[in-house]
C-alpha positions in Angstrom: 0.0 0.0 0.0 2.5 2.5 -1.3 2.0 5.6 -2.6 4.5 8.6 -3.3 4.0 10.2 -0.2 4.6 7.1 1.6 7.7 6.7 -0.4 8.0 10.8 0.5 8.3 10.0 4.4 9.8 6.5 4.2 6.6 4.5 5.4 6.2 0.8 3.8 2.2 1.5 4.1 0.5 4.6 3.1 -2.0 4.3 6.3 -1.7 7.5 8.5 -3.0 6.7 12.2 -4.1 9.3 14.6 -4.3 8.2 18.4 -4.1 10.2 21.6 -2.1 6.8 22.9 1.2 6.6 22.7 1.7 2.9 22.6 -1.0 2.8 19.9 1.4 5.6 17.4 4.7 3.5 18.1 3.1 0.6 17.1 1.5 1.9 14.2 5.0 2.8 12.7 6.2 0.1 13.5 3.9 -2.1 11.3 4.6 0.1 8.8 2.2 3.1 8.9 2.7 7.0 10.1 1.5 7.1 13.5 0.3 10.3 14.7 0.1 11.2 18.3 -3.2 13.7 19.0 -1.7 16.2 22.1 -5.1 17.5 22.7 -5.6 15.8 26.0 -2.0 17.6 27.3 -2.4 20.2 29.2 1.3 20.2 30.8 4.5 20.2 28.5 6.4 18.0 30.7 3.3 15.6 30.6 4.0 15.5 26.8 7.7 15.7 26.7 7.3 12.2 28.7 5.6 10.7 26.0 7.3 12.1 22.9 10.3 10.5 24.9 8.1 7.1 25.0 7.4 7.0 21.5 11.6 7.7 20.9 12.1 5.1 22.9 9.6 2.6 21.1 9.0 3.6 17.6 12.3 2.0 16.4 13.3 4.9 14.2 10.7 5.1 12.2 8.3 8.0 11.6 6.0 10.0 13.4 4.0 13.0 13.9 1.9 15.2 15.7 -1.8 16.0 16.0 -2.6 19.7 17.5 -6.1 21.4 17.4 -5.4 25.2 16.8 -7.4 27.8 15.3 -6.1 30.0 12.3 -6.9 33.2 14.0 -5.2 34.9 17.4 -7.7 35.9 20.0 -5.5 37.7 22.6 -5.2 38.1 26.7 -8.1 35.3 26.9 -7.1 33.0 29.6 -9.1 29.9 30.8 -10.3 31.2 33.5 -11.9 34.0 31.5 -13.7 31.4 29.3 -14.9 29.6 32.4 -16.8 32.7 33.4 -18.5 33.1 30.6 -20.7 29.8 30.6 -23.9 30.6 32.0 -25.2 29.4 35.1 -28.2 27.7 33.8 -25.6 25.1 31.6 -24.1 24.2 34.6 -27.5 23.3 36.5 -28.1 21.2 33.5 -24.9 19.4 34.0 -25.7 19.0 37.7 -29.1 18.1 37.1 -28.4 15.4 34.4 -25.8 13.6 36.5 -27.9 13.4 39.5 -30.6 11.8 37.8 -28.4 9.2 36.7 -26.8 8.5 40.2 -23.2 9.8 39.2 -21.0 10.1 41.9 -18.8 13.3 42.8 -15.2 13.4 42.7 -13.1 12.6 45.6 -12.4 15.7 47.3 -9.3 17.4 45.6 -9.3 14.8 43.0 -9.3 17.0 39.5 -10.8 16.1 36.7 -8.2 13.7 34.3 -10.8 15.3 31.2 -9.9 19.2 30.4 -10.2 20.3 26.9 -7.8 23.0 27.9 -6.0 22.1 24.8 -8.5 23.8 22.6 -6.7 27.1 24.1 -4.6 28.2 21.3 -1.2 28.8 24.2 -1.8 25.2 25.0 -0.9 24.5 21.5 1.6 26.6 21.2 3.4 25.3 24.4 2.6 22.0 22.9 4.6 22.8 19.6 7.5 24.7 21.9 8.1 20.7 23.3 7.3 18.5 20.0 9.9 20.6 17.9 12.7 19.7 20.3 11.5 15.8 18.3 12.2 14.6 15.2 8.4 14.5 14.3 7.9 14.1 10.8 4.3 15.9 10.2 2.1 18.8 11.8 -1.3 17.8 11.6 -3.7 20.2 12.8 -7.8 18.9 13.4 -9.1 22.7 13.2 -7.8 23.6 9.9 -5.3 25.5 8.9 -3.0 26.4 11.5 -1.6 30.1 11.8 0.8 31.0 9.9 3.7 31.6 11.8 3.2 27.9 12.6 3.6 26.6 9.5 6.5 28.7 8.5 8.1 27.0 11.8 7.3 23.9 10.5 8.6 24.1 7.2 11.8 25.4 8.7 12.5 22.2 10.4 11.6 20.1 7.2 8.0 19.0 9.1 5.4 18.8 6.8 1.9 20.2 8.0 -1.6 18.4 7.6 -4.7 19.9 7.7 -8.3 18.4 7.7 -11.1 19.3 5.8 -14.7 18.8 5.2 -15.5 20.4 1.8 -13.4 21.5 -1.2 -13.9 24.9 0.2 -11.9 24.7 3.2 -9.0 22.3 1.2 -8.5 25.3 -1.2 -8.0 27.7 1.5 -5.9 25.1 3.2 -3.7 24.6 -0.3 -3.8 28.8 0.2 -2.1 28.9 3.1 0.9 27.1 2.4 -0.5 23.5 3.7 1.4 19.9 2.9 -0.9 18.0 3.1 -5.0 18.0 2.9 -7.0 15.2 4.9 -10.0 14.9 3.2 -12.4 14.0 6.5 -16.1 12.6 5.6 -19.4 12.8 7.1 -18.7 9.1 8.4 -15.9 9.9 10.9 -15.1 10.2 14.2 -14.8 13.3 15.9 -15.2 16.7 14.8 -16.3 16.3 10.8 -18.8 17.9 8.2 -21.5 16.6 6.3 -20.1 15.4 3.1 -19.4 11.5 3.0 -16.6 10.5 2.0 -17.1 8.9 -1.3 -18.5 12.6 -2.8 -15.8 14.2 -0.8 -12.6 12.6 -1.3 -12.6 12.8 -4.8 -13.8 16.7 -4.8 -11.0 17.6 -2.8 -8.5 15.7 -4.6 -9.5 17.6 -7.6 -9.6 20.9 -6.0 -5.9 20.9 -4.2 -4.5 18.7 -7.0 -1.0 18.1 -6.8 -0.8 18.4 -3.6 -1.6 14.8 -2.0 -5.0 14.0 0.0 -5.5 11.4 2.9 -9.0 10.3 3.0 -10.6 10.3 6.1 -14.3 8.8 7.5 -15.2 5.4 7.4 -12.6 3.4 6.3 -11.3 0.5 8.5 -10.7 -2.5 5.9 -8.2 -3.1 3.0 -11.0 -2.9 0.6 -11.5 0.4 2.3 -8.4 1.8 1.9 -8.0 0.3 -2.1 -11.1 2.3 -3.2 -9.6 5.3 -1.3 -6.8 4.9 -3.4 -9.1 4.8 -6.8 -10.4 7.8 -5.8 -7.0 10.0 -5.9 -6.3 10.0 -2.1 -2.3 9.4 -1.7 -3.1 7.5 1.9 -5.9 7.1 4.5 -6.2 8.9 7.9 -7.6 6.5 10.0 -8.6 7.1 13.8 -11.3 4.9 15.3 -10.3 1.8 14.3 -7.2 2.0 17.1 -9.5 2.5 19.6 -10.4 -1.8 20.5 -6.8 -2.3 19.6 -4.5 -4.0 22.7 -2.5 -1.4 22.8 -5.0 1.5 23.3 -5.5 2.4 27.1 -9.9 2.8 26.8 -10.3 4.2 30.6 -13.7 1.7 31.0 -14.2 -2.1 30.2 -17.9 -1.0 29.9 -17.2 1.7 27.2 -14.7 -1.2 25.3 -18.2 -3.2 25.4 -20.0 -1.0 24.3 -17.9 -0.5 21.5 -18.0 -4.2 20.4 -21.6 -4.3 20.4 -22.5 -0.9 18.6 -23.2 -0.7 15.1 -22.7 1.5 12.2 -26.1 3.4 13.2 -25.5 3.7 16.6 -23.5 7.3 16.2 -24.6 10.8 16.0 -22.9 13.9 15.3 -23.5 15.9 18.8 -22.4 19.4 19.7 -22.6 17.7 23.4 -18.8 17.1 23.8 -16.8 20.2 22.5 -19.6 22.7 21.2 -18.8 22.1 17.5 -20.2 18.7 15.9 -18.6 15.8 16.7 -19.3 12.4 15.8 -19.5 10.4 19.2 -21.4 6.9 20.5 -24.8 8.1 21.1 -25.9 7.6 24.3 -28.5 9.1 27.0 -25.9 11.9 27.5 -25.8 13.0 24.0 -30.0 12.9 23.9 -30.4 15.0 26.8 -28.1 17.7 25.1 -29.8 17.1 22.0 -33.2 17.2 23.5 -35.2 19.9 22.7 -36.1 20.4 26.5 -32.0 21.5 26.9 -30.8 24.3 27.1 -28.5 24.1 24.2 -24.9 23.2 23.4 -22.5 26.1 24.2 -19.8 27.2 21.4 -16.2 25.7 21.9 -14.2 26.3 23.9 -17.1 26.8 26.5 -18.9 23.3 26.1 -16.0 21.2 26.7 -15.0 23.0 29.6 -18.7 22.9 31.0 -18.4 19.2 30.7 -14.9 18.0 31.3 -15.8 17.5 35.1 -18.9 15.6 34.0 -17.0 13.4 31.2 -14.7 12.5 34.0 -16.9 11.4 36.7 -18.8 9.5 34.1 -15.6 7.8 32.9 -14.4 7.0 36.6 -18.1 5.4 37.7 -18.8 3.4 34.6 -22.0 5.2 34.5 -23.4 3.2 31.4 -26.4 5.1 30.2 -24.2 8.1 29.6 -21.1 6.9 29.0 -19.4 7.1 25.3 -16.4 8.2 23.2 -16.1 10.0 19.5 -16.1 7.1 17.3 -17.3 6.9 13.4 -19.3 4.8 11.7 -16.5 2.0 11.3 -17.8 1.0 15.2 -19.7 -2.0 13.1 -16.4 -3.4 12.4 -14.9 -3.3 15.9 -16.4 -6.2 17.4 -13.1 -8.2 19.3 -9.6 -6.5 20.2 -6.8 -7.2 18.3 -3.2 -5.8 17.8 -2.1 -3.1 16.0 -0.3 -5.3 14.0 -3.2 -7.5 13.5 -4.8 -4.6 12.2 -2.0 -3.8 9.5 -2.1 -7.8 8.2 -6.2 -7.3 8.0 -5.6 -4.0 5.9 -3.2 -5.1 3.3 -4.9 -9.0 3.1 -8.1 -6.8 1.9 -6.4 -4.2 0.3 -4.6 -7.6 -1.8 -7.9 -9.2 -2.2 -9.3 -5.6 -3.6 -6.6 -4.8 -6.2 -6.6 -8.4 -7.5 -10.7 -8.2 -8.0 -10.5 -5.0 -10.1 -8.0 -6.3 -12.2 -10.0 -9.0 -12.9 -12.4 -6.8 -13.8 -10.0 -4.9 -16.1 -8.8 -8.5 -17.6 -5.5 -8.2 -16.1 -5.0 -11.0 -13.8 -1.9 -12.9 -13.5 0.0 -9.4 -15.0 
């Protein structure tokens, strides 16, 4: 599963994994993909550092990169504690309210919450960036776009090359604008944050749109056959991020939530504002329906909702509550029904990926050349 910009960063397989676990990125290169560590979840530098030295330590020289959610523009002076004011009181005694109908227990006292979106805080980022430089990361990937400017001139001067994803053709030609490697080409069908284009429409658009620069398609895609008929379309490589999620190296904080992975389907997702504020593509579950309700009071823009619920998403974490507890996921949760390794993963993806490209040309009345 080669294409030129596997060949580009020196990857056997051109099968780009983003993962907020460590383990989960080394062993992703290691099998022979580009794994891609998301820093959202770091809120500390040293925290970070610790695990960017992991990953040195484990990823037997091969490549990596770096996942970062910043937004293009600057808003100065804002400091967390100024967006905590502004959510109204109201939110929060729908938080409270919500959780005490469900019986979730408090934190212990002094125990903070292991859940802040404080990395939605463009500093965060940037402190984020300061430690992952001092690495020999490979690629820049930001989830928000196009990240500012100065950032990607940085970048570029250490010979990283930046990602960005996008939803429509729109945003991937202002991407290609400002000075962007790479365009991931994210579909209705994914996990996390993602428009409402699927990815069969949108891969090819924005392949067309950017062209040459190279596309990773994105949304939905979790088997070799998958990946070949991204391939048809134009894409160079597939970003793939949900699939990792059952795998033995990924550290899932709840057995209940890795069960309740297993037995989802395909239909049992919606794109919620519930998590972060902006659409997101999570497990739905009684949680998501009571933000979604129309007896709410509404989802609050980012950065506000994820830090209105960050406290809630941990204490429903910690207690198992079942009814409410979820994680982004795409529509590919109907093919995670048993944990396997990362590297059974990889021999899945290129057995299909074989089985795909040896049907077409058989189609084409080219077998056996």
């Amino acid at each position: 599963m080669q294409t030129e910009l596997s060949k580009k960063l020196g990857v056997e397989h051109a099968v780009f994994g983003f993962t907020p676990f460590p383990a989960v990125a080394a062993a992703i290169s290691r099998a022979g993909g580009f794994g891609v560590l998301g820093a959202v979840r770091y809120t500390a530098p040293d925290e970070l550092k610790r695990d960017l030295d992991w990953i040195e330590a484990h990823v037997d020289g091969k490549p990596y990169g770096l996942d970062v959610v910043m937004p293009a523009k600057k808003v100065e002076g804002v400091t967390e504690a100024d967006v905590e004011a502004m959510i109204p009181e109201g939110h929060r005694q729908f938080v409270r309210d919500t959780l005490a109908k469900y019986g979730v227990p408090e934190l212990a006292e002094g125990e903070a919450s292991g859940w802040r979106i404080t990395g939605w805080m463009e500093q965060v980022a940037r402190n984020q960036l300061d430690v992952a430089f001092d690495y020999p990361i490979r690629l820049l990937a930001n989830a928000l776009g196009s990240p500012p400017a100065d950032v990607v001139a940085r970048a570029h001067e250490q010979n990283v090359l930046v990602a960005a994803l996008a939803g429509s053709a729109r945003h991937a030609v202002k991407h290609k604008e400002g000075g962007i490697d790479i365009v991931v080409a994210q579909g209705y069908e994914a996990g996390g944050h993602t428009g409402d284009i699927a990815s069969m429409v949108l891969t090819p658009d924005v392949v067309d749109a950017v062209d040459p620069l190279p596309v990773l398609a994105a949304g939905g895609i979790g088997s070799g056959q998958q990946v070949a008929a991204a391939l048809a379309l134009g894409a160079q490589g597939v970003w793939l991020g949900s699939l990792w999620l059952t795998t033995t190296e990924a550290e899932l904080p709840s057995p209940k939530l890795i069960e309740k992975l297993f037995a989802a389907g395909s239909g049992d997702t919606v794109r919620s504002r519930a998590l972060t504020g902006k659409p997101a593509r999570q497990l739905r579950t009684e949680w998501t329906d009571a933000w979604d309700s129309a007896d709410g009071p509404g989802t609050l823009p980012m950065p506000l909702q994820g830090l209105l619920v960050a406290d809630a998403v941990s204490r429903i974490q910690k207690y198992e509550v079942e009814p409410l507890l979820g994680t982004p996921v795409g529509q590919i949760v109907g093919r995670m029904t048993s944990e396997r390794s990362v590297q059974a993963v990889f021999d899945d993806l290129t057995r299909g990926f074989e089985k795909a490209v040896d049907r077409i040309n058989r189609i084409a009345g080219r077998s056996g050349q």
